[in-house]
GUTITOR-914283 format. One record per residue (C-alpha): residue number from 1; x, y, z. Coordinates in Angstrom, 1 decimal. Each point is the difference from the previous one (the first is absolute). Last residue first. Layout:
<nodes>
num->NUM; x->X; y->Y; z->Z .
...
</nodes>
This chain:
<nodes>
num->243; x->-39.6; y->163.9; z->-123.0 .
num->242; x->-2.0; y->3.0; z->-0.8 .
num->241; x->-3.0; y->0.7; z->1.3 .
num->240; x->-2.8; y->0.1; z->-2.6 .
num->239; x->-2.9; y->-0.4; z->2.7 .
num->238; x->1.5; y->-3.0; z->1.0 .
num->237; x->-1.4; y->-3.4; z->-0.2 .
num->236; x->2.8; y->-1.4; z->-1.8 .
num->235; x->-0.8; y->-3.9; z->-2.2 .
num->234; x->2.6; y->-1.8; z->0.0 .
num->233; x->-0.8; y->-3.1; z->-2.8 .
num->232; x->0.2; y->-3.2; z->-0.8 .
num->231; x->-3.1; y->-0.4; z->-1.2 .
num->230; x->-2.9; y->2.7; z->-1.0 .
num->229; x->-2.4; y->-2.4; z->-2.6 .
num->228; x->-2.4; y->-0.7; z->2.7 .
num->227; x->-0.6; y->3.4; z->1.1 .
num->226; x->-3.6; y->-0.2; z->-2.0 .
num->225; x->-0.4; y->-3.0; z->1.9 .
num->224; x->0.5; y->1.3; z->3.7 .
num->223; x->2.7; y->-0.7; z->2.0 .
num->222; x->2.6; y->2.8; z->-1.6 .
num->221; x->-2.8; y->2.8; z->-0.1 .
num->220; x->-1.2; y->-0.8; z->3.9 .
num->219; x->3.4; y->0.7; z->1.0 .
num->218; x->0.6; y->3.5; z->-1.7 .
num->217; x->-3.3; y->0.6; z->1.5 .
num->216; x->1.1; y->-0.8; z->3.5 .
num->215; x->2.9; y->2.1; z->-0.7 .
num->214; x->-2.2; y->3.3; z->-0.6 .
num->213; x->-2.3; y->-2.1; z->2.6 .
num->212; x->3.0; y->0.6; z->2.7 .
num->211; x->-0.4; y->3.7; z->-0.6 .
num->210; x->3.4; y->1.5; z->-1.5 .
num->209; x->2.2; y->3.3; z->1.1 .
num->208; x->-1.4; y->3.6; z->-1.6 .
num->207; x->1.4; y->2.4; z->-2.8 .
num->206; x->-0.2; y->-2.3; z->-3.3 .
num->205; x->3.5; y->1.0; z->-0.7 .
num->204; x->1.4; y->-2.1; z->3.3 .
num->203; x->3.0; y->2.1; z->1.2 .
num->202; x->0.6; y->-2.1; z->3.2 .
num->201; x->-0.3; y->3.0; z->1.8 .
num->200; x->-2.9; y->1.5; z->-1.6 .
num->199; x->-1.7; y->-3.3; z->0.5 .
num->198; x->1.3; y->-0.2; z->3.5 .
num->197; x->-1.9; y->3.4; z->1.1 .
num->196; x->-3.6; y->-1.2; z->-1.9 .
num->195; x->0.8; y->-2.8; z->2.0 .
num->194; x->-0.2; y->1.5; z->3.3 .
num->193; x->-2.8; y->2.6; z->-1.0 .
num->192; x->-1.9; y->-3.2; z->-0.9 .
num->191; x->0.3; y->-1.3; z->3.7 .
num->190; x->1.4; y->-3.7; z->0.6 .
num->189; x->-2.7; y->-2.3; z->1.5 .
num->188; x->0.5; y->-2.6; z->-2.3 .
num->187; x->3.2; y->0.1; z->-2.0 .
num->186; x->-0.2; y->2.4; z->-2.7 .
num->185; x->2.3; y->-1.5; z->-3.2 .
num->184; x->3.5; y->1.5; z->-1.0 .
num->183; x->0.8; y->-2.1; z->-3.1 .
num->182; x->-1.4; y->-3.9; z->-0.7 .
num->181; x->2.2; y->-2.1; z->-1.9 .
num->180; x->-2.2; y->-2.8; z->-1.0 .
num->179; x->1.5; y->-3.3; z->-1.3 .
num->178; x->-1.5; y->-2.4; z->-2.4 .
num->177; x->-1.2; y->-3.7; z->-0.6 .
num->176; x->-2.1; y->-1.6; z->-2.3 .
num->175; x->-1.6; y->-3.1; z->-0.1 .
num->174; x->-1.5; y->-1.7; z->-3.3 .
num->173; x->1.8; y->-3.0; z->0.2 .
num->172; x->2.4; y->0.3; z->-2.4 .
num->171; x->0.9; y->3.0; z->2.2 .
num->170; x->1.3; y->-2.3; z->2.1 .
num->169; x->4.2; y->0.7; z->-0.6 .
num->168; x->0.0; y->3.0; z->-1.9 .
num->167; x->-2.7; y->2.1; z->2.8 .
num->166; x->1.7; y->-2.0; z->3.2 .
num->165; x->3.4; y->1.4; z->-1.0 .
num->164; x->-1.1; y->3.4; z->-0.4 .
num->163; x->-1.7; y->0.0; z->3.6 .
num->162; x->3.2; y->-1.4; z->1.7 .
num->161; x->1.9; y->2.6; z->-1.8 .
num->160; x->-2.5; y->2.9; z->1.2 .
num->159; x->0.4; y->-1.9; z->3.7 .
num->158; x->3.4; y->-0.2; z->-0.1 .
num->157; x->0.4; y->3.6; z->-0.7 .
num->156; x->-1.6; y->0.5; z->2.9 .
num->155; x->2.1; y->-2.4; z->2.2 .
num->154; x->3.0; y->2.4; z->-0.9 .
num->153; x->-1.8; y->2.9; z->0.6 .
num->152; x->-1.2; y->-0.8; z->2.8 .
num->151; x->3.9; y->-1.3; z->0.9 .
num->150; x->1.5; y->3.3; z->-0.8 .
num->149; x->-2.7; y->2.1; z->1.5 .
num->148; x->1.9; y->3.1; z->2.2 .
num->147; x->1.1; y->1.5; z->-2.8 .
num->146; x->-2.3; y->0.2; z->-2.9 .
num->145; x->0.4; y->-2.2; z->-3.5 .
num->144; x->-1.9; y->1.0; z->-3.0 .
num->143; x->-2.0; y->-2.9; z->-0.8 .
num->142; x->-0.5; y->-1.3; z->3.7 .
num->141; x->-0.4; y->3.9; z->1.8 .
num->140; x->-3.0; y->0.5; z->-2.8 .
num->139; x->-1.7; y->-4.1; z->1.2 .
num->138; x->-0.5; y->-3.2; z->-1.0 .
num->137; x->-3.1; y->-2.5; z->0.7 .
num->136; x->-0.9; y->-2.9; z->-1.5 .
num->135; x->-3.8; y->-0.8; z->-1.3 .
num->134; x->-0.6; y->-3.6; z->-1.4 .
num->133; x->-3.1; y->-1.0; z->-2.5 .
num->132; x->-1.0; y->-3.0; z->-1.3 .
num->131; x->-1.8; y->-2.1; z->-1.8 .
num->130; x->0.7; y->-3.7; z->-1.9 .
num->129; x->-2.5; y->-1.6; z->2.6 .
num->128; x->3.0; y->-2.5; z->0.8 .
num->127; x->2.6; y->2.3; z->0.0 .
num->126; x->-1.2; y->2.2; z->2.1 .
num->125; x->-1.1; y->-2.5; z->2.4 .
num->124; x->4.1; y->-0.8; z->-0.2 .
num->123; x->1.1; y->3.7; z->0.1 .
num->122; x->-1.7; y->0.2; z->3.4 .
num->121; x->2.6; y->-1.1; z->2.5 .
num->120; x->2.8; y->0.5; z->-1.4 .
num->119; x->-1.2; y->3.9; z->-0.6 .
num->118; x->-0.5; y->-0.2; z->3.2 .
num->117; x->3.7; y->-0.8; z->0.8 .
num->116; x->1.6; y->2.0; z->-2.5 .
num->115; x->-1.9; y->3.4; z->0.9 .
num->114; x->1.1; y->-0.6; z->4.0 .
num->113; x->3.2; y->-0.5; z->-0.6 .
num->112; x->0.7; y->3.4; z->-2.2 .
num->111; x->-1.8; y->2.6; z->2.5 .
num->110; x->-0.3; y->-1.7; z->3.3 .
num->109; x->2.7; y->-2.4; z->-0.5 .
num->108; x->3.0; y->2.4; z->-1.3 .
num->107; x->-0.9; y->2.3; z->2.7 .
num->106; x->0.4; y->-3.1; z->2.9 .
num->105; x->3.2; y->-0.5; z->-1.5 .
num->104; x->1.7; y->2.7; z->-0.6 .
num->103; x->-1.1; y->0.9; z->3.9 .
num->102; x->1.2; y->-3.4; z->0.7 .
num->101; x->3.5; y->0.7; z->-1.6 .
num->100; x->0.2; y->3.7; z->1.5 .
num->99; x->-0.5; y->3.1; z->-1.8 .
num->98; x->2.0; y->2.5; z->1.8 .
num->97; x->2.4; y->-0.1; z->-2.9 .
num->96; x->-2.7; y->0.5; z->-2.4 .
num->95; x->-1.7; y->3.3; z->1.6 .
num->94; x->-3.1; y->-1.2; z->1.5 .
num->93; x->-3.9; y->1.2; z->-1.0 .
num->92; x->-2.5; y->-2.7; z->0.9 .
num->91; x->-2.5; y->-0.7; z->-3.1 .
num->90; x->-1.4; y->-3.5; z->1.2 .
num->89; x->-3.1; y->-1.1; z->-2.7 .
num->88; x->-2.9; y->-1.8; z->-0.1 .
num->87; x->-1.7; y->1.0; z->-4.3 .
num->86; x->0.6; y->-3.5; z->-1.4 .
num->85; x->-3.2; y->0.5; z->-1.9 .
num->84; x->-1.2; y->-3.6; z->-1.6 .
num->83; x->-2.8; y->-0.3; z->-1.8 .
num->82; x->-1.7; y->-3.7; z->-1.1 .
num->81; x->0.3; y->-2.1; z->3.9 .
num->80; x->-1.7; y->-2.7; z->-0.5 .
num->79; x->-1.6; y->-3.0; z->1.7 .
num->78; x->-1.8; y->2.9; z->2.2 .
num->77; x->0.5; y->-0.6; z->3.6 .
num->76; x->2.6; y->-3.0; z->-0.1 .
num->75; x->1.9; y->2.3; z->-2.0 .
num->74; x->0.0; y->2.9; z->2.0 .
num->73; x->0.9; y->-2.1; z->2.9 .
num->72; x->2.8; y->-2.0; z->-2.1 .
num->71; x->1.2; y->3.3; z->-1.0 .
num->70; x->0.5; y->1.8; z->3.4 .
num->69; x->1.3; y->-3.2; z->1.3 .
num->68; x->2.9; y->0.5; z->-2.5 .
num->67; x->0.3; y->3.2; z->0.6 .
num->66; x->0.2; y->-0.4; z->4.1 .
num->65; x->2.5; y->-2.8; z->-0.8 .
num->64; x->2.4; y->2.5; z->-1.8 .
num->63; x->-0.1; y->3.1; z->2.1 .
num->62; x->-0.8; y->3.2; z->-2.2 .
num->61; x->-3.3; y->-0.8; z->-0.5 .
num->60; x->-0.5; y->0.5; z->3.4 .
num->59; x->-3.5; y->-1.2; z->1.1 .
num->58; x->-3.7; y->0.9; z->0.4 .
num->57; x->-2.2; y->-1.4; z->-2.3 .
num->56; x->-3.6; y->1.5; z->-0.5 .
num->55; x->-2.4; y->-1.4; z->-3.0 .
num->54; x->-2.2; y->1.9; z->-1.5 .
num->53; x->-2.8; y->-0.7; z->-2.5 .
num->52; x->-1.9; y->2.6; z->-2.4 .
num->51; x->-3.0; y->1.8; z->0.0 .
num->50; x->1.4; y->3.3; z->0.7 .
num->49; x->-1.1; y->0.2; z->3.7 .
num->48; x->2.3; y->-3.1; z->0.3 .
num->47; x->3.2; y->2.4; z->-1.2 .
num->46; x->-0.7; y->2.3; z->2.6 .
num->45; x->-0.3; y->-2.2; z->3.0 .
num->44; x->3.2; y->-1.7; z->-1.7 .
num->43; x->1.5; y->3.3; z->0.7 .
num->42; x->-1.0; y->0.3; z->3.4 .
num->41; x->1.2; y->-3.5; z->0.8 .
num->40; x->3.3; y->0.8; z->-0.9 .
num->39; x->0.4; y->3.2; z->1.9 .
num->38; x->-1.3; y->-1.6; z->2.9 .
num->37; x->2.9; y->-3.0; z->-0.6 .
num->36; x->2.6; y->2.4; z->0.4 .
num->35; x->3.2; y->-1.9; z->-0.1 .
num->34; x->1.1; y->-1.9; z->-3.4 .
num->33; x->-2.6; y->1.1; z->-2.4 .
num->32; x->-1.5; y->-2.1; z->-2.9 .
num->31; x->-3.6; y->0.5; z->-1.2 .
num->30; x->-1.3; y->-2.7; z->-1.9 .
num->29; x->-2.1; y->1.4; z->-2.8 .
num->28; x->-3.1; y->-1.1; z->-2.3 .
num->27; x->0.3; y->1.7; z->-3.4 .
num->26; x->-3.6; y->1.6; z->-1.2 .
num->25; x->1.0; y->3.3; z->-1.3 .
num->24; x->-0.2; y->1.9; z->3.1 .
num->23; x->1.4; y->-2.3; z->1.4 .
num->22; x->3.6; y->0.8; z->-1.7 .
num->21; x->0.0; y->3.4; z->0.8 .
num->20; x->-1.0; y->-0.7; z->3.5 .
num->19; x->3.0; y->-2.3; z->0.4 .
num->18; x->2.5; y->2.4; z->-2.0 .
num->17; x->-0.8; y->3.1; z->2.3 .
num->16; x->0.4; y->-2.4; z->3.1 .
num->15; x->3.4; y->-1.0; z->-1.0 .
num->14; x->0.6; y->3.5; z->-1.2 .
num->13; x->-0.7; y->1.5; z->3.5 .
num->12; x->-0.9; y->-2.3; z->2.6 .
num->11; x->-0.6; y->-3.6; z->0.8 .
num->10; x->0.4; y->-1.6; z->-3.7 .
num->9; x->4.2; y->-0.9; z->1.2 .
num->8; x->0.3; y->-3.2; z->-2.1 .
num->7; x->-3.3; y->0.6; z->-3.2 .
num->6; x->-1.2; y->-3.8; z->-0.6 .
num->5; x->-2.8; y->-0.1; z->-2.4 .
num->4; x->-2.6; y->-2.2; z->-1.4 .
num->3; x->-1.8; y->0.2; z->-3.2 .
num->2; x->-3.5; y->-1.5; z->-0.9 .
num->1; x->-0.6; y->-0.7; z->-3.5 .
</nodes>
């Protein structure tokens, strides 16, 4: 059976990573960025030359009627949206009490918001084709706490109990949903020297930061069907880091 996914932030770096993972086993993507629309089409350039269908959608996910327009587009392209990878985030650093109420705010919808409301949205085809799978995202700073991050990590957290919650209450359905806790991963264009220097910072035993297909594999685990038993879950893409 055909699979569709939508993967929120799928221009660059572990969005993309995830996106071409998933082609690559015959998943049809929409890409999801919310300002550079090049970037977007590049990667559904990419995932077409797989053999599979793309779909671009540009649009905040964290702004309530752009993700629910989002949906109904993605929806009204393929009937079906089967994976979900609520990977868009906002990761501004503020100490708390210079944290104002719409900076709370717009945090809280970008990372937490943003995984409730497509979830809303898809859960129901879900449902009726009893398959599923959803793909939260967490974070080292959100389990251990870091200065500077109260309300990420706050909206985090929300997203690994948001992801439990969905695994007991439709896992009846066959849909499963996790969290993924990725460590220091390589953004695109950064040097290897660079992150072979944060590694040894951060104290990661394996000796060098993540790719984005180390977490990209993680993903591709959890939607496929030998992952279908994994529910519920935080998963920490790491390098044996310690939380």
């Amino acid at each position: 059976m055909q699979r569709t996914a939508f993967i929120s932030g799928s221009g660059r770096n572990i969005g993309r990573a995830i996106a071409l993972k998933l082609a690559r086993v015959g998943v049809n993507i929409v890409v999801n960025g919310r300002a550079n629309q090049a970037a977007c089409e590049a990667v559904a350039t990419d995932v077409r030359a797989l053999g599979v269908e793309a779909l671009v959608l540009m649009g905040d996910v964290g702004l309530l009627p752009e993700a629910r327009r989002l949906g109904i587009a993605a929806l009204d392209r393929f009937g079906t949206i089967d994976i979900l990878v609520n990977n868009a985030g906002s990761r501004p650093h503020q100490p708390l009490l210079s944290i104002s109420d719409a900076d709370w705010t717009s945090v809280l919808d970008t990372n937490l918001g943003a995984c409730f409301w497509l979830s809303r949205a898809f859960l129901p085809g879900m449902i009726e084709r009893r398959w599923g799978r959803i793909i939260n995202f967490s974070g080292m700073n959100s389990i251990r706490g870091a200065t500077g991050y109260a309300h990420i990590a706050a909206a985090k957290h929300g997203g690994w109990g948001l992801a439990k919650s969905i695994a007991t209450e439709f896992g009846p359905y066959g849909i499963t949903a996790n969290s993924i806790s990725p460590g220091p991963i390589r953004q695109d264009g950064q040097e290897s020297a660079d992150t072979a220097e944060q590694a040894e910072r951060l104290r990661v035993p394996l000796g060098r930061t993540g790719l984005p297909a180390d977490v990209a594999a993680a993903v591709a685990l959890l939607c496929s069907e030998e992952g279908g038993f994994i529910s519920g879950q935080m998963i920490a893409v790491n390098g044996g880091a310690q939380t």
